[in-house]
Each structure stands twice: as structure tokens, then as C-alpha cells.
C-alpha positions as CSV (number, residue, x, y, z in Angstrom):
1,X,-12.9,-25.2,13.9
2,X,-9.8,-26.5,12.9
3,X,-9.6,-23.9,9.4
4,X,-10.9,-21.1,12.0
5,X,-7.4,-21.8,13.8
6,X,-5.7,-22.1,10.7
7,X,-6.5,-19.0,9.9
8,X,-5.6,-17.3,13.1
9,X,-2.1,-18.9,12.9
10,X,-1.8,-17.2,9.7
11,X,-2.6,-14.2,11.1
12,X,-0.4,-14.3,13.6
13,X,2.4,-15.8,11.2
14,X,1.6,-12.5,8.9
15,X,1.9,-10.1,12.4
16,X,5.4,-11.9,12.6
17,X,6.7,-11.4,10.1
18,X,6.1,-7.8,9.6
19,X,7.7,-7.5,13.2
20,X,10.8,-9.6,12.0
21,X,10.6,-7.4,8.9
22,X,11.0,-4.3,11.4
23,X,13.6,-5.3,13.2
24,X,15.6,-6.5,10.3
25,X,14.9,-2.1,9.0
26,X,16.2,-1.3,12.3
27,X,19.1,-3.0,13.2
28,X,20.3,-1.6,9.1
29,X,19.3,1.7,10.6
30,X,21.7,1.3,13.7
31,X,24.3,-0.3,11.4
32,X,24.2,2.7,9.0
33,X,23.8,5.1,11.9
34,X,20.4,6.9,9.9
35,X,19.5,9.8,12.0
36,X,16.5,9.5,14.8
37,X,14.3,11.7,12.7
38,X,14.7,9.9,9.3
39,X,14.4,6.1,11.5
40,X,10.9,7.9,12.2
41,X,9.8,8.2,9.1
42,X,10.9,5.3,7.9
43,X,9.4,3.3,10.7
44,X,6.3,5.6,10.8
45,X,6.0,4.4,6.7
46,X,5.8,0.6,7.2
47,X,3.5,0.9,10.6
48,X,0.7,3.1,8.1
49,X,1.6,0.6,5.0
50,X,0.9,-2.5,7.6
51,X,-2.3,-1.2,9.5
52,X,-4.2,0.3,6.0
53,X,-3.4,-3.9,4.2
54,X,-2.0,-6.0,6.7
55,X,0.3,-7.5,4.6
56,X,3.7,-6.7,4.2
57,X,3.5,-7.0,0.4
58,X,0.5,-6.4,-1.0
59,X,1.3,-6.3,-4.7
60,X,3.2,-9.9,-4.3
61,X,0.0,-11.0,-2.6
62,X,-2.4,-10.3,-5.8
63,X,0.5,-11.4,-8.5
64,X,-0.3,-14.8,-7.5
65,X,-4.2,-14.3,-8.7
66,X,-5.3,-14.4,-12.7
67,X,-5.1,-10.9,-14.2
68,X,-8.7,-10.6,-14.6
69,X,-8.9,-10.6,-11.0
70,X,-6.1,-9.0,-10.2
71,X,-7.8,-6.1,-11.8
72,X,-11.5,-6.5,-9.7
73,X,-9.9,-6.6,-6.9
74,X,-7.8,-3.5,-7.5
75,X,-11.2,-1.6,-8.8
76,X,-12.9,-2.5,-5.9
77,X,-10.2,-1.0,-3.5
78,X,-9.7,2.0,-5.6
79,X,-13.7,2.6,-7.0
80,X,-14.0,5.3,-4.7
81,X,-10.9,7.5,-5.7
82,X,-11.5,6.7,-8.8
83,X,-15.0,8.3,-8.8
84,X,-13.6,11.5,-7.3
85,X,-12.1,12.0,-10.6
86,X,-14.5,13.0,-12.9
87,X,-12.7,12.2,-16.3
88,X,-12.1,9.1,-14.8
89,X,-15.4,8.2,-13.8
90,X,-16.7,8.9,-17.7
91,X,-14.3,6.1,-19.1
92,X,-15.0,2.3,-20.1
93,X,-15.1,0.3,-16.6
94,X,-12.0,-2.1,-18.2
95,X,-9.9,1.4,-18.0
96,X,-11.6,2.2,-14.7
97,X,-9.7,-1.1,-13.5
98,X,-6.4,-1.1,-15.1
99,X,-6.1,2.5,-13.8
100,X,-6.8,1.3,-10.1
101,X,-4.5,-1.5,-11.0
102,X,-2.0,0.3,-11.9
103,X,-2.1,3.0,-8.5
104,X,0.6,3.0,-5.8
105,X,-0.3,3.9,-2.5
106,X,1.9,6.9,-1.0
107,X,3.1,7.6,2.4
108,X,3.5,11.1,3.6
109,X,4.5,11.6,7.4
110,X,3.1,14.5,8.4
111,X,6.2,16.6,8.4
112,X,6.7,16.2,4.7
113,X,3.7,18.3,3.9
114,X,3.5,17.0,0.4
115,X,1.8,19.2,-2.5
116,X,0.5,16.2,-4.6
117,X,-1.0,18.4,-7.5
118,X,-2.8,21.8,-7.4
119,X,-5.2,22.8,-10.2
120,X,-3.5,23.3,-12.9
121,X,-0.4,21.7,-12.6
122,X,0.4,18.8,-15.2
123,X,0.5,15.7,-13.6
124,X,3.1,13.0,-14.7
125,X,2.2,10.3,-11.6
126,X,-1.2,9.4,-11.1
């Protein structure tokens, strides 16, 4: 019982932060007078980066693990987009992972309309 509401307080600790962490974005925003539609996106950016990992930093979060892990635990986010590529899903599983390991996720808000790659294109970000 008592690590059940340990972990809960963490929880919540991790749920305050990120909203001290928003209202620290914010009042910049009002200080630097950022236009409404820009404060949107920006806000709109850490709401998606919080609900998809629920921590405000996720990278800072594995750095403290042993590189060997590190990588697992990025594979094992990342197998499936990695398996939707097919010259990615032929190579040695130790690439496989440093790959993964090595993708950043991207926020788009829906009025950017990003292109990522067409066929064709040559791709300098992975």
C-alpha cells in the first residue's frame, strides 16, 4: 500500500510539474507579447508531447539508465515504425535499436501541414 501511494504522489508530482512548466511558457509568452496563434501552437506542442510520454523530458528520463537499455527500451517504443520501413526492417537488430534510439519525436499542429518526405525525395532527417 504504502509504494502504491508513493507512486501516485509521483504521479501527481510529474502532472505538477508539467503544469508549473506551462505556466512558466506562458507568462514568457505574455512577457514577449508572442501572438495568440503562435501561443497555440506552442501550447498545443507540450499538451501532445505530455499526453503521448507523460513526462516532461523523456530523453533525461532514459539518460539516467545503462546504454544497453537505453537502446531496448527505445526499440521497443519505435519496433513498429521501424518495421514500416522496409530497408530498415532487413538490418542487424543492434542497428534496428540505435536507429530507434537515435529518433526524435515531431510535433506538427494541424495548421502546419507538414510534407515530411514524398517518394523520392532524399532524406537528410530520419
Amino acid at each position: 500500500i504504502g509504494a502504491f501511494g508513493a507512486l501516485q504522489q509521483n504521479d501527481t508530482t510529474g502532472q505538477n510539474s508539467f503544469y508549473a512548466k506551462i505556466e512558466r511558457v506562458k507568462q514568457y509568452m505574455r512577457f514577449r507579447d508572442i501572438p495568440p496563434e503562435i501561443q497555440h501552437s506552442i501550447l498545443f506542442f507540450h499538451q501532445c508531447r505530455w499526453e503521448t510520454s507523460q513526462t516532461l523530458d523523456e530523453r533525461e528520463t532514459l539518460s539516467l539508465l545503462p546504454q544497453p537499455l537505453q537502446l531496448d527500451i527505445s526499440f521497443a517504443v519505435m519496433e513498429k515504425v521501424i518495421h514500416r520501413v522496409p530497408i530498415l526492417e532487413s538490418l542487424p537488430i543492434i542497428i534496428q535499436k540505435r536507429i530507434a534510439h537515435a529518433l526524435r519525436p515531431q510535433v506538427y499542429a494541424p495548421r502546419d501541414n507538414p510534407i515530411i518526405y514524398s517518394v523520392g525525395d532524399i532524406g537528410w532527417d530520419l
